[in-house]
N, C-alpha and C positions, 0 to 999 in steps of 0.2 A: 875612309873618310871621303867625301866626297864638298866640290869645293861650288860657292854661285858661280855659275855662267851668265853671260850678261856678252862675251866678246867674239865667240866662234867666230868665224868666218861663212858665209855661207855660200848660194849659188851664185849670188850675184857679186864675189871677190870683197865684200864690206859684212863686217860685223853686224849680228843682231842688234849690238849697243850702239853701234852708230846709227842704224836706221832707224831706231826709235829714238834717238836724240835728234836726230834730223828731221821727221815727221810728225811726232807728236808732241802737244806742250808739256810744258816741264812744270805741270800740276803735280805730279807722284815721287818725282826722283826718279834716278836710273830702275829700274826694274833688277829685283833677287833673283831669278830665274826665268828661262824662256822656255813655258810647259807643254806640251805638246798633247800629250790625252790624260785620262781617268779615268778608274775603272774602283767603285763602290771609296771605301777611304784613301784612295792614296791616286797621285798624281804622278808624270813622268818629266820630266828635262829631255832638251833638246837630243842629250849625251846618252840618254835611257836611265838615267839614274832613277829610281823610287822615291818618293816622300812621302811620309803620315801625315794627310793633311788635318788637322787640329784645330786648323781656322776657318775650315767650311767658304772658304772666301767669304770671310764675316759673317758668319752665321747665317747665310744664304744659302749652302749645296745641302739642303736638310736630307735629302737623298741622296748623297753623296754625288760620284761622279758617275753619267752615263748607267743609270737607275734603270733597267728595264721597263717598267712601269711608264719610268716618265720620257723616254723612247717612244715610247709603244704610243701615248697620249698625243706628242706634240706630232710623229707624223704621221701619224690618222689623220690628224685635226688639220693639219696643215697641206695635205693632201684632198682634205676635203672640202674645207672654206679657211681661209688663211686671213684677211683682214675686209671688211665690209664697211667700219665705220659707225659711229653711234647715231645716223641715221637710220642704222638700221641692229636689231635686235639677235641673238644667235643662243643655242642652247646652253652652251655651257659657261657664256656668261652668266645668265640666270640662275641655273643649277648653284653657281658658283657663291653669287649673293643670297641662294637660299640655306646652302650650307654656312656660310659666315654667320647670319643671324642665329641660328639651330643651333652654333658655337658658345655664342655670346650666350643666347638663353632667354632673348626679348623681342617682341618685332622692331622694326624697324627701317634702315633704306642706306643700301650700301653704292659708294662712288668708286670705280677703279681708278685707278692711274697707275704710270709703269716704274712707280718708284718710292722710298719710304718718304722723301721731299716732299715729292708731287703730293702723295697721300695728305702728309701734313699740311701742305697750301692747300689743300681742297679744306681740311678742317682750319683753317685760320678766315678762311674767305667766310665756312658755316657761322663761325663765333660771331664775325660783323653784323650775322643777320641776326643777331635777337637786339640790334640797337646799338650794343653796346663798346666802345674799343681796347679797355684796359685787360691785360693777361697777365698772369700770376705763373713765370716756369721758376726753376729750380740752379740752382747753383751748381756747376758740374755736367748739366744738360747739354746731349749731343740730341739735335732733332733737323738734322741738314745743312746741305751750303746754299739752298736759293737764299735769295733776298727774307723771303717770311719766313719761312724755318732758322734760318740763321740769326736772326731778331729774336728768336725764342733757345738760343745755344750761348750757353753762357764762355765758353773760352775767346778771351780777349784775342790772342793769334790769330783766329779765325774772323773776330768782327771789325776787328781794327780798319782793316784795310777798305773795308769797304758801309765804314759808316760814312754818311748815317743809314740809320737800319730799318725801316715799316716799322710802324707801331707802338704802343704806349705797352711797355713790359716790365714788368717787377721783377726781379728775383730774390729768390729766398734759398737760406740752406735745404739740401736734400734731407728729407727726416723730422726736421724740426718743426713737428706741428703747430705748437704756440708762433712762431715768426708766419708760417701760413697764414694761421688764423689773423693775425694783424695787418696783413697785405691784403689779402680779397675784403673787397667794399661792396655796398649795391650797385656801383659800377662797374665793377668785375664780368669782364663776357665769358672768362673761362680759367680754368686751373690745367696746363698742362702737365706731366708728370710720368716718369718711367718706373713701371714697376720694380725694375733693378735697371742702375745708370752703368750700360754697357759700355759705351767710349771711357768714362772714365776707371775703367775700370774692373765693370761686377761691383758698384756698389750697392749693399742691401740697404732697406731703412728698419725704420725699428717697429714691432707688428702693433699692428694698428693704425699705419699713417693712411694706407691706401684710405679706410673705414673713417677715419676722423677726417680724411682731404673730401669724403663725397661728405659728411657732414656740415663742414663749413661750405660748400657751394651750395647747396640744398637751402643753408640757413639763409645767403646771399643770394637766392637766383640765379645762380652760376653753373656754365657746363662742368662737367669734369671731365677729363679729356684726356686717356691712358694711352701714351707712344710705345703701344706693343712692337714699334719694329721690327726689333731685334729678340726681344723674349716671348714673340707669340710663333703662333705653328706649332706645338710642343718644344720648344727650346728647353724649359724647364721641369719638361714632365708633365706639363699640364697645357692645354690646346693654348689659354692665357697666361701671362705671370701673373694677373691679378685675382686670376682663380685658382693660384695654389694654394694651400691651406698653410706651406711653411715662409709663406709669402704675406698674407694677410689669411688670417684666420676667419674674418669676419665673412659674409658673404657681400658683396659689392656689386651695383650694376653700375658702371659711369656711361656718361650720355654719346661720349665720341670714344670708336679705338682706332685706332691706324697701324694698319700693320701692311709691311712686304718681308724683302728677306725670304726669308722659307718658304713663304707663301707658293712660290713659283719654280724653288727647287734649282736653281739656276736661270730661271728664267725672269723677265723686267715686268713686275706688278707690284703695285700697291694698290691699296685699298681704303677708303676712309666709313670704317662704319658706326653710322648714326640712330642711336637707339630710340625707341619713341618719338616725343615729339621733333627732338632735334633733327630727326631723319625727313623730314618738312620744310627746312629752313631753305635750305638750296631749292631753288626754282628754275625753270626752261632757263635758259640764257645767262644766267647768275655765275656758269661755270660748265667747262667743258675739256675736251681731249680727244685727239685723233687716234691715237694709239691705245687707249687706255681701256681694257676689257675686251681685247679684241679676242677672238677664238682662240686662236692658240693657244696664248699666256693662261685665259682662264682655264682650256682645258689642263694646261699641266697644274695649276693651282688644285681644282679636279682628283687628278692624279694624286698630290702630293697627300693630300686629306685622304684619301680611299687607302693609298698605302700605309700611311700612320694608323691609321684604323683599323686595317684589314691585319698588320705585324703585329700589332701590340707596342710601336715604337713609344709611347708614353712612360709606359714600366718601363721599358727595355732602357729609355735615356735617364731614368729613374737610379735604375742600378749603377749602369755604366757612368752616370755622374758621379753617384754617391763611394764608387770604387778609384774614381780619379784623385776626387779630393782627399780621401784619408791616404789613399799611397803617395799623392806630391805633398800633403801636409804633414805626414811624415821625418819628412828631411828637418834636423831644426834649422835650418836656411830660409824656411818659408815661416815670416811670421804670423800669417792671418790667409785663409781659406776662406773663399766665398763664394754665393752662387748655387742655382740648383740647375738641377737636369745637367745639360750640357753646353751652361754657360757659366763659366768659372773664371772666378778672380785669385791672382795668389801675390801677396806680398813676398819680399824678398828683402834680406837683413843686409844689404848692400845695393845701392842705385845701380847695379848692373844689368837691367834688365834689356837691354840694346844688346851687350855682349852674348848672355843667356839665346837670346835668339839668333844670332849670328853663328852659334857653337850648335843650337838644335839644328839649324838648318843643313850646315855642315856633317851633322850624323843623321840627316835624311827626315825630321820631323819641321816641320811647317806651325809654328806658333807667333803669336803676337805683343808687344811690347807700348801700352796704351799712357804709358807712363814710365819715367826713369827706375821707378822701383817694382812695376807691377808686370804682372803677364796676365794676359786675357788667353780662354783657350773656350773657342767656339767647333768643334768638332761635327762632323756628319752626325746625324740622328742615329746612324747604321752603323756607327764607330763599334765593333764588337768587342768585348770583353779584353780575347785575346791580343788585341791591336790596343788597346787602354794600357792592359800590364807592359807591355814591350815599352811605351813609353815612360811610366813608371819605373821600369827597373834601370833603364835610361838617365833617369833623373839626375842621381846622386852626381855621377858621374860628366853630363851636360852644367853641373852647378860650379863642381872642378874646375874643368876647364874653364868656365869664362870667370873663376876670381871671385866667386861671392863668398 
């Protein structure tokens, strides 16, 4: 069993734990581990110990750790033109927004920036420009900590402290079409909405909502506006969550996506992409960024897409989903399984799920605790089969120990 480090000693006679208590704010808490490399799923400790890592640093290492691929990408690129500036144009940004649209499946006109936040303040600033300032998010809704994203995230601990918050915002239960429907007005600039609500969780909604959420904006004038953050790149099997079929059935185009996370494989991008006409609304000077689509970042974005493609990671996280859920659902300890590809939610018949991951980490597995009852488990896209079962057979026994 191996136990967090957080205390070593190092060269300079002072702990890691105090040096980072000393130098960094105390946004996160003390730090679970102080890791040192990566190599495809799993991560090392200062001490060399192993870990399965299960949380992809929140569904961001979609290529795991130190990917060849996306090696190979950033120091070519980096090596060759490293930052220019959006004065000036570079190839694999382009490439980049040409493959985005090609995704989605419409034209349209893609914005970078180096984060899912950023991404979504580019689309909050787009909504203002069709006139209009009212937004319609969802209950349960994680969509950042800026100021405008955080106006749109409905957990009270997060907004308390720093209201008041930009903007005229609704919120409505996740799922509940009819309460939608009665919120978006002809004043409505947009309907933002996650295809499955990851902070909270891996919550699904019930099929159809995506399909009825673009019908009432249609019927109102209103964007519709999909925070792929965390479930696009193939997360779920599918480039979109809003293009899976066990997701919404229906086939759906909404007018804004925003996605990072995966996108960049461990690297800082997002993206805000704007479908037809919406993709017009942003003009010269309306909005900008220094950082954002610079070579690099897009060439590992690049990257991350050519190797999903070129592996078959789509089926591959198809499987390797669909085998995690039936063997942790298994246990009767877990009441409820959710989620596709490889972003899964699991109930637990006891609030122990703090404990649960205190005792994974402990026998070398890296998972997450998004709620007192729940576990989130966002894994590398490259999690292979055999690294899926080992935690599975894990299970029963991680459930033991922490008391559920």
């Amino acid at each position: 069993m191996t136990q967090p480090v957080t205390d070593h000693t190092d060269h300079t006679g002072h702990s890691w734990g105090e040096r980072y208590a000393a130098s960094l704010m105390n946004t996160f808490g003390p730090p679970k581990l102080v890791l040192t490399r990566g190599e495809g799923s799993r991560v090392w400790d200062e001490d060399g110990t192993a870990y399965l890592d299960l949380l992809g640093g929140i569904a961001v290492n979609s290529l795991g750790h130190a990917h060849p691929a996306l090696v190979e990408a950033v120091s070519t690129q980096l090596g060759t033109l490293g930052h220019i500036s959006n004065f000036f144009a570079s190839e694999p940004q382009i490439g980049l927004a040409e493959r985005l649209l090609g995704l989605v499946g419409a034209p349209g006109r893609v914005f970078f920036a180096n984060s899912g936040a950023e991404a979504n303040e580019a689309a909050i600033k787009l909504t203002r420009r069709t006139g209009r300032t009212h937004l319609v998010a969802t209950e349960g809704a994680f969509h950042g900590r800026t100021m405008g994203s955080l106006a749109l995230t409905s957990k009270e601990a997060y907004r308390a402290p720093f209201e008041p918050l930009p903007g005229h915002v609704t919120f409505v239960p996740y799922g509940d079409a009819a309460a939608l429907a009665e919120a978006v007005t002809d004043e409505t600039a947009a309907v933002v909405l996650e295809p499955l609500q990851g902070e909270a969780g891996v919550v699904v909604p019930p099929e159809g909502y995506l399909a009825r959420a673009r019908e009432i904006t249609t019927e109102h004038g209103a964007l519709l506006w999909l925070d792929e953050i965390q479930t696009g790149i193939g997360r779920t099997g599918a480039w979109f969550g809003y293009q899976h079929p066990a997701i919404e059935p229906t086939a759906v185009l909404p007018d804004l996506v925003t996605v990072a996370k995966g996108l960049g494989g461990g690297l800082p991008i997002g993206a805000c992409i704007a479908v037809g006409e919406a993709g017009h609304l942003l003009g010269p000077g309306n909005h900008g960024t220094t950082f954002g689509g610079n070579p690099v970042a897009t060439a590992a974005g690049l990257a991350v897409l050519d190797t999903i493609e070129r592996d078959g990671l789509l089926a591959h996280v198809a499987d390797v989903g669909a085998q995690l859920r039936a063997g942790l659902g298994a246990d009767p300890r877990v009441t409820d399984v959710r989620g596709q590809g490889l972003l899964i939610g699991l109930d637990l018949s006891a609030p122990r799920s703090a404990e649960v991951v205190a005792t994974a980490l402990a026998h070398g597995f890296i998972i997450n605790n998004p709620t007192p009852e729940r576990i989130r488990l966002a894994p590398p896209l490259v999690l292979t089969e055999q690294e899926a079962a080992s935690f599975v057979a894990a299970w029963p026994a991680l459930l033991d120990e922490a008391g559920v």
